[in-house]
The first five atom37 places (N, CA, C, CB, O) and aatype in JSON, in Angstrom:
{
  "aatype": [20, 20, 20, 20, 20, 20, 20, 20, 20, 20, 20, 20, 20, 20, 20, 20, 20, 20, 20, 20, 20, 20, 20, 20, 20, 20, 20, 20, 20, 20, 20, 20, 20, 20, 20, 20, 20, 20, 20, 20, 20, 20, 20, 20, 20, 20, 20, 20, 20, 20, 20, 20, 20, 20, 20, 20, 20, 20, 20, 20, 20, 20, 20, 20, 20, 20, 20, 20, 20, 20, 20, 20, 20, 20, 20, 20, 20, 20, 20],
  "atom_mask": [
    [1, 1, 1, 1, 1],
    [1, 1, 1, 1, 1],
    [1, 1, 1, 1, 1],
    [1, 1, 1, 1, 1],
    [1, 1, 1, 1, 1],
    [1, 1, 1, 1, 1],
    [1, 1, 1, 1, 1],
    [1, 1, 1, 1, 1],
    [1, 1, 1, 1, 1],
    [1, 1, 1, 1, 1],
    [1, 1, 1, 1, 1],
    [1, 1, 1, 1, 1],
    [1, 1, 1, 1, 1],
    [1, 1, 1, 1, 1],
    [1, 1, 1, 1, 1],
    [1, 1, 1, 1, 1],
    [1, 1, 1, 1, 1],
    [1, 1, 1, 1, 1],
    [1, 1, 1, 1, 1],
    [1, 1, 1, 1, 1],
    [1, 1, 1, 1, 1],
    [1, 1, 1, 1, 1],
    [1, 1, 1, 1, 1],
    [1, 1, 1, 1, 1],
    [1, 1, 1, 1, 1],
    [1, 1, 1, 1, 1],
    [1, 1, 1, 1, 1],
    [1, 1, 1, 1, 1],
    [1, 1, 1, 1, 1],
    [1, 1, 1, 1, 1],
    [1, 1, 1, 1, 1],
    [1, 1, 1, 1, 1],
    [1, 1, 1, 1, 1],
    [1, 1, 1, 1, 1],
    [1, 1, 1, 1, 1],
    [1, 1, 1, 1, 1],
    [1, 1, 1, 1, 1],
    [1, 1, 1, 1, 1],
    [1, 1, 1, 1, 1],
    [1, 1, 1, 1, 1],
    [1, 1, 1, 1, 1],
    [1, 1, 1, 1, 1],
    [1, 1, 1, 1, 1],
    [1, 1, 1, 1, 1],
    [1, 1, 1, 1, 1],
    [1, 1, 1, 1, 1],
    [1, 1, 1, 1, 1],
    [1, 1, 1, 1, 1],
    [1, 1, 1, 1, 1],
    [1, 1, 1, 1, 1],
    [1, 1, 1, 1, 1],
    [1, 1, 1, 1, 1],
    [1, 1, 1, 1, 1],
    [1, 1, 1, 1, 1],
    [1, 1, 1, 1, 1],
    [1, 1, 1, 1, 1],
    [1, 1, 1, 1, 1],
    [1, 1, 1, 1, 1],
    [1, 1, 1, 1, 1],
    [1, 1, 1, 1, 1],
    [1, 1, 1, 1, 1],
    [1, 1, 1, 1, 1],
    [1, 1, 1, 1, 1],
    [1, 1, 1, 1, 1],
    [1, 1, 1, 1, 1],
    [1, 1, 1, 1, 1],
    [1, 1, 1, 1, 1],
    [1, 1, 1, 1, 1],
    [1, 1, 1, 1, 1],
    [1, 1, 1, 1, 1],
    [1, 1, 1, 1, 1],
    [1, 1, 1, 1, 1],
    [1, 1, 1, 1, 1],
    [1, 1, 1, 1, 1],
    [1, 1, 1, 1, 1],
    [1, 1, 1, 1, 1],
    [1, 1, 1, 1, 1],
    [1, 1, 1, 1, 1],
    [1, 1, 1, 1, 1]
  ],
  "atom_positions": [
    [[81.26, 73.93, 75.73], [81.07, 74.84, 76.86], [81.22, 76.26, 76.35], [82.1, 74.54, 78.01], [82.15, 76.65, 75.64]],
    [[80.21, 76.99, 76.77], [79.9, 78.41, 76.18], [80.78, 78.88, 77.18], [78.25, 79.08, 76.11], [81.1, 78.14, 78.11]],
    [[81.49, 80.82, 77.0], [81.99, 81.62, 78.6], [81.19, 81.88, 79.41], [82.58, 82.91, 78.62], [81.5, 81.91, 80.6]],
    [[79.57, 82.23, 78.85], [78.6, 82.36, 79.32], [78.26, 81.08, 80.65], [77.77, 82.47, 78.12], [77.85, 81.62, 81.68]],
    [[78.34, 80.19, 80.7], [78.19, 78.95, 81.44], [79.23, 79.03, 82.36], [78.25, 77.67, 80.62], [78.93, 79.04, 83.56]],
    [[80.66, 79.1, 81.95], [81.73, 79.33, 82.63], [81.58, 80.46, 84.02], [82.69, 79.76, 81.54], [81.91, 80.27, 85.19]],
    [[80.97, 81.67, 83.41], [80.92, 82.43, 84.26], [79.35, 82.07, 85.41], [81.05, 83.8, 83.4], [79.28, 82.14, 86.64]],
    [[78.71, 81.85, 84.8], [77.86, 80.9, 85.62], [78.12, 80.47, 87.09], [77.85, 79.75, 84.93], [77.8, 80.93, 88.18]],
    [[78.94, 79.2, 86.6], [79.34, 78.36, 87.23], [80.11, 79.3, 88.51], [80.12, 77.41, 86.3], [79.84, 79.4, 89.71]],
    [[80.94, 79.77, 87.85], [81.95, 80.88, 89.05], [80.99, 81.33, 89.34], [83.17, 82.11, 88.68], [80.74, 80.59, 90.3]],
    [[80.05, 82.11, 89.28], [79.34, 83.33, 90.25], [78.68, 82.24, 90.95], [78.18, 84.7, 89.51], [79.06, 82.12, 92.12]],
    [[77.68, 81.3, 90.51], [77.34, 80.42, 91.63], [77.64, 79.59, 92.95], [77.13, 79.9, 91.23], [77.12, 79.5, 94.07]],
    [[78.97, 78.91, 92.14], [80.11, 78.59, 93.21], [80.69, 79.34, 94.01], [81.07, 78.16, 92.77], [81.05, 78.89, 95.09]],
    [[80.89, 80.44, 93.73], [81.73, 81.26, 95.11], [81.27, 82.7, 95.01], [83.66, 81.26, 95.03], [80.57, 83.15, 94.11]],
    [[81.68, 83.28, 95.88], [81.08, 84.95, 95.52], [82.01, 85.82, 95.15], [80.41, 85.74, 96.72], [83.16, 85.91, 95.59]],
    [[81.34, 86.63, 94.14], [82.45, 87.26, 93.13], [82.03, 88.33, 93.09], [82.71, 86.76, 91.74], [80.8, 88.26, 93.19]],
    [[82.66, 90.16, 92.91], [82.03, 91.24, 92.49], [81.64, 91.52, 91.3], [82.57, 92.05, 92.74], [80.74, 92.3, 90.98]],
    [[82.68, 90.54, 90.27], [83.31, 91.06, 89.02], [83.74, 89.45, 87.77], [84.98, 92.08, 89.69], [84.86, 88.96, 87.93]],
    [[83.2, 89.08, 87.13], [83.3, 87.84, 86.31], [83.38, 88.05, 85.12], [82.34, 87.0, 86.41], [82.37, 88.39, 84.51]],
    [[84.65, 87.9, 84.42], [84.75, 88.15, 82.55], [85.48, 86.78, 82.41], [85.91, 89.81, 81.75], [86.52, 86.37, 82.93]],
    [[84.48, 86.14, 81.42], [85.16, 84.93, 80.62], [85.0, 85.23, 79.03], [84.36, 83.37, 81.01], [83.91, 85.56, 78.55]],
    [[85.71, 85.14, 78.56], [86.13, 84.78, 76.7], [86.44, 83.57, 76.86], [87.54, 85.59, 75.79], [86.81, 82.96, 77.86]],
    [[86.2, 83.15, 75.46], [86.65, 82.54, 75.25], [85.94, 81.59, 73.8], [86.88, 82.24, 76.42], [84.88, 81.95, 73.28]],
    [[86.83, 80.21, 73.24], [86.52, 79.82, 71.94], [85.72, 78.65, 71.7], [87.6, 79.67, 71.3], [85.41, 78.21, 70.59]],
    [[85.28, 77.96, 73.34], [84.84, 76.61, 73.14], [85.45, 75.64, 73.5], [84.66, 76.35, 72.09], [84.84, 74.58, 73.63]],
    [[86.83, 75.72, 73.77], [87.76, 75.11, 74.57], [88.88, 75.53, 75.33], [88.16, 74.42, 73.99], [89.37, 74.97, 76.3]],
    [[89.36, 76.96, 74.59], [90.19, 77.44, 75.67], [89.25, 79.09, 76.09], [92.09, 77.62, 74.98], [88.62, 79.94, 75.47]],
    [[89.65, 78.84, 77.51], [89.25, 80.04, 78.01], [90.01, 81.1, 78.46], [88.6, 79.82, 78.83], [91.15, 80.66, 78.61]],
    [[89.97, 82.42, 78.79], [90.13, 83.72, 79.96], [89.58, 84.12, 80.78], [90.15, 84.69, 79.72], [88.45, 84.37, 80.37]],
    [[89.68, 84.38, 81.88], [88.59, 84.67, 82.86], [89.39, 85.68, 84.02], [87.93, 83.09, 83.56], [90.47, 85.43, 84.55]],
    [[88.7, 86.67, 84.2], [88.87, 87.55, 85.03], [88.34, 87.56, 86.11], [88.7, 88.42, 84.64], [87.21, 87.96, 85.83]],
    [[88.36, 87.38, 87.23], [87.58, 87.27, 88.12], [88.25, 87.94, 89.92], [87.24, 85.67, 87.92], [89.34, 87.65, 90.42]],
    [[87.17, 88.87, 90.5], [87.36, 89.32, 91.25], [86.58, 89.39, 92.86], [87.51, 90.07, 90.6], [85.4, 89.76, 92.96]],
    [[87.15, 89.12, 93.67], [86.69, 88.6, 95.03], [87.01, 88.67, 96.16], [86.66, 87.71, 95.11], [88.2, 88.73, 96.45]],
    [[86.18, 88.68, 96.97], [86.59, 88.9, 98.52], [87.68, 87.79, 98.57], [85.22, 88.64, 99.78], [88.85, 87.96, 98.93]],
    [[87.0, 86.41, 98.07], [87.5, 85.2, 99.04], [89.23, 85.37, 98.43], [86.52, 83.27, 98.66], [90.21, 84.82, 98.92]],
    [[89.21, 85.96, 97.64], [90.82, 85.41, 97.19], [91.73, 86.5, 98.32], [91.32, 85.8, 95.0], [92.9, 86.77, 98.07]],
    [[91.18, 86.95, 99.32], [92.26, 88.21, 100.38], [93.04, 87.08, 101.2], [91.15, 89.59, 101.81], [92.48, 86.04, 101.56]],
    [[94.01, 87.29, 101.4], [95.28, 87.13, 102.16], [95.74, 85.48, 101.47], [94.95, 87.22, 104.14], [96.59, 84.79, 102.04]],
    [[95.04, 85.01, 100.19], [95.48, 84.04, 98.99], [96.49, 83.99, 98.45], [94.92, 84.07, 98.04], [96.72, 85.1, 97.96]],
    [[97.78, 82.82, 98.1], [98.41, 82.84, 97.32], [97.49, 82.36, 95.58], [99.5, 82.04, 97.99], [96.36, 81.92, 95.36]],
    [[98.45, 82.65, 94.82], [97.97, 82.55, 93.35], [97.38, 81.33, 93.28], [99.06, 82.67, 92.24], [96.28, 81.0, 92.85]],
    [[98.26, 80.7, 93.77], [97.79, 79.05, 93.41], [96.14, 78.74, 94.64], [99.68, 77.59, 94.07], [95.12, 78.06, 94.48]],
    [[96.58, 79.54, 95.65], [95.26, 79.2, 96.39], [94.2, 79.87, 95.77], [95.24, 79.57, 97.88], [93.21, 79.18, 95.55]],
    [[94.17, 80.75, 95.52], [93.21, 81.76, 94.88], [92.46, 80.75, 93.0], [94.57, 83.65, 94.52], [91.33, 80.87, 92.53]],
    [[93.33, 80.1, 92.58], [92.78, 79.29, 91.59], [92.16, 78.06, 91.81], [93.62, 79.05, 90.81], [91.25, 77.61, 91.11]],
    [[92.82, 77.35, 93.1], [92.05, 76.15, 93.34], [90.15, 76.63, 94.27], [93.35, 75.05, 94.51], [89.33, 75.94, 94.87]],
    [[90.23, 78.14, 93.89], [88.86, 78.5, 94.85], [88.02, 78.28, 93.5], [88.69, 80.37, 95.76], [86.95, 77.68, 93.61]],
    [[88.42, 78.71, 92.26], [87.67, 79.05, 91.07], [87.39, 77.52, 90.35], [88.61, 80.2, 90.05], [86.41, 77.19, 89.67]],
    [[88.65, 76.66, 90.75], [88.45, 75.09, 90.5], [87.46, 74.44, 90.56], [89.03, 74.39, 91.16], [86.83, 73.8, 89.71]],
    [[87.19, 74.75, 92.48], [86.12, 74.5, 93.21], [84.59, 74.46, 92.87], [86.27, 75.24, 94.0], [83.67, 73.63, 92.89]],
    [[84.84, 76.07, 92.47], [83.56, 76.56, 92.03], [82.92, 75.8, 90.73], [83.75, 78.06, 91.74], [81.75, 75.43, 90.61]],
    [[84.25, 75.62, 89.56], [83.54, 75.01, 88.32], [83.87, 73.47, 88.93], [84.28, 75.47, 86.53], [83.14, 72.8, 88.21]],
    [[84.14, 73.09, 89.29], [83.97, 71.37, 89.67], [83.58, 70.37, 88.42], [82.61, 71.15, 90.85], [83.22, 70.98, 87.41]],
    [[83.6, 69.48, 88.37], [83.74, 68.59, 87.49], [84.21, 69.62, 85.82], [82.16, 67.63, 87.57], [85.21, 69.38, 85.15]],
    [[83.34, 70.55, 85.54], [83.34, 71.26, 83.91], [84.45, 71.29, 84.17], [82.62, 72.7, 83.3], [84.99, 71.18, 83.07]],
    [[85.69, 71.4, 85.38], [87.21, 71.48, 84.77], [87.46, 70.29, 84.48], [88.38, 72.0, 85.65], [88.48, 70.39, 83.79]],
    [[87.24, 69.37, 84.54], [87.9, 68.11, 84.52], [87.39, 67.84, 82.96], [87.41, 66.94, 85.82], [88.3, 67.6, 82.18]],
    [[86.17, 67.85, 82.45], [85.28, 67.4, 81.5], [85.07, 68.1, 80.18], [84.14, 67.34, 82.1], [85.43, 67.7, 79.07]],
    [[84.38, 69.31, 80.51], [84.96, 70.46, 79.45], [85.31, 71.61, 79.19], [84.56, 70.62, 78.82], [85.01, 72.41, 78.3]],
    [[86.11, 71.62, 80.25], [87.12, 73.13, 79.71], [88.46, 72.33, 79.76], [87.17, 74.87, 81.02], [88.9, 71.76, 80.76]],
    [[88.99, 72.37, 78.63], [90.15, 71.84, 78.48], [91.69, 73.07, 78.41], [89.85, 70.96, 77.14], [92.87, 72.73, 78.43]],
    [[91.13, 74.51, 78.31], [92.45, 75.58, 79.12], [91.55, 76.64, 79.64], [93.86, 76.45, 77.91], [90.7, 77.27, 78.99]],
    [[91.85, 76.76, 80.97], [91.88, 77.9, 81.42], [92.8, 79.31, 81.96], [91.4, 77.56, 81.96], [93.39, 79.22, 83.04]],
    [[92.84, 80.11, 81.45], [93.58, 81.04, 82.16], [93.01, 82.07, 82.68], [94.45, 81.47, 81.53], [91.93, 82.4, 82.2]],
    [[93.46, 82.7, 83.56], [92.69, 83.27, 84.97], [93.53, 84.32, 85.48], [92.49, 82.1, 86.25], [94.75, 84.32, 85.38]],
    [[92.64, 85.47, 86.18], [93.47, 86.55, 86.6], [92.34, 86.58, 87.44], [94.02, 87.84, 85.66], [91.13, 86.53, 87.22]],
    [[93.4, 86.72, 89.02], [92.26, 86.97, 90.32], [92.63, 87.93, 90.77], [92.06, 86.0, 91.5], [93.8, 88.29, 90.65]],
    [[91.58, 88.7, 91.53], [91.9, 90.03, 91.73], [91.22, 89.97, 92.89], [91.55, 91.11, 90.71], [90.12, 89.41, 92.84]],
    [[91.76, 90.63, 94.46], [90.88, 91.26, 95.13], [90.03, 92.59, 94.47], [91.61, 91.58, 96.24], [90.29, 93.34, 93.53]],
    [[89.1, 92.52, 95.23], [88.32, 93.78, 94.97], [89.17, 95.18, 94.91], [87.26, 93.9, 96.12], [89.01, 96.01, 94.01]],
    [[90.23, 95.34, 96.12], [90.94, 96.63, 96.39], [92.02, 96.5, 95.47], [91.42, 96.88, 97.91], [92.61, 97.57, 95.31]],
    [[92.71, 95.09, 94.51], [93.44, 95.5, 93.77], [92.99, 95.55, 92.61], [94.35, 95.02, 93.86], [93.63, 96.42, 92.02]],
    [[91.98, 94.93, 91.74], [90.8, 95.27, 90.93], [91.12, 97.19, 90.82], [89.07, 94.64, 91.9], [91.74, 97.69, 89.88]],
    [[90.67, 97.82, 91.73], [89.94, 99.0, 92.11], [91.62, 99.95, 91.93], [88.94, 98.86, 93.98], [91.66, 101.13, 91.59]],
    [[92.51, 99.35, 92.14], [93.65, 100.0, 91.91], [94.24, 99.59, 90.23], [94.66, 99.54, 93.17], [95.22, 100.18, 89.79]],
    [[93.51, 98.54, 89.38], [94.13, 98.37, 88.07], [93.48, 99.45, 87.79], [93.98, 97.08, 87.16], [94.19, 100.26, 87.2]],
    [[91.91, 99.95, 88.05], [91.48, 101.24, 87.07], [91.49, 102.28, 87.42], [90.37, 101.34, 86.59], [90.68, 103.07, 86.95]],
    [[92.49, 102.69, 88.45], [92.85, 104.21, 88.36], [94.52, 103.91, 87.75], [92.7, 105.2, 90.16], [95.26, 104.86, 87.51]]
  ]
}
C-alpha cells in the first residue's frame, strides 16, 4: 500500500479539506482535516477515517497514526 492510495481512500470516503499521508509501505502518518470530525472525541474522530479506509485497515495498513484536525483548529496550528 502506497500513501498515495491511503489518501485516496480518505478523500473518497469522507470529506476532507486537507489530506497528508507518509509513509513506508506499512507504517503510516496521516494528517487529516475536516468538517465531520466537529464536536468529535479523538477516538470518534478516528473510527470516521477507519470507515473511510475500510477493509485496507484490516488488510494492508498494518500502523497507522493520525492527527485530526477541524478545519478552525487546522487554521489556528498555522498562525
Amino acid at each position: 500500500m502506497e500513501p498515495d492510495k491511503i489518501k485516496e481512500l480518505i478523500e473518497n470516503g469522507m470529506s476532507a479539506e486537507h489530506v497528508k499521508v507518509d509513509g513506508d509501505g506499512s507504517h503510516f502518518e496521516a494528517i487529516i482535516v475536516s468538517n465531520e470530525f466537529e464536536g468529535k472525541s479523538l477516538i470518534q474522530r478516528h473510527q470516521v477515517v477507519y470507515k473511510a479506509l475500510g477493509d485496507a485497515m484490516k488488510d494492508d495498513i498494518h500502523a497507522l497514526s493520525m492527527k485530526t484536525y477541524t478545519p478552525e483548529q487546522w487554521q489556528g496550528m498555522s498562525n
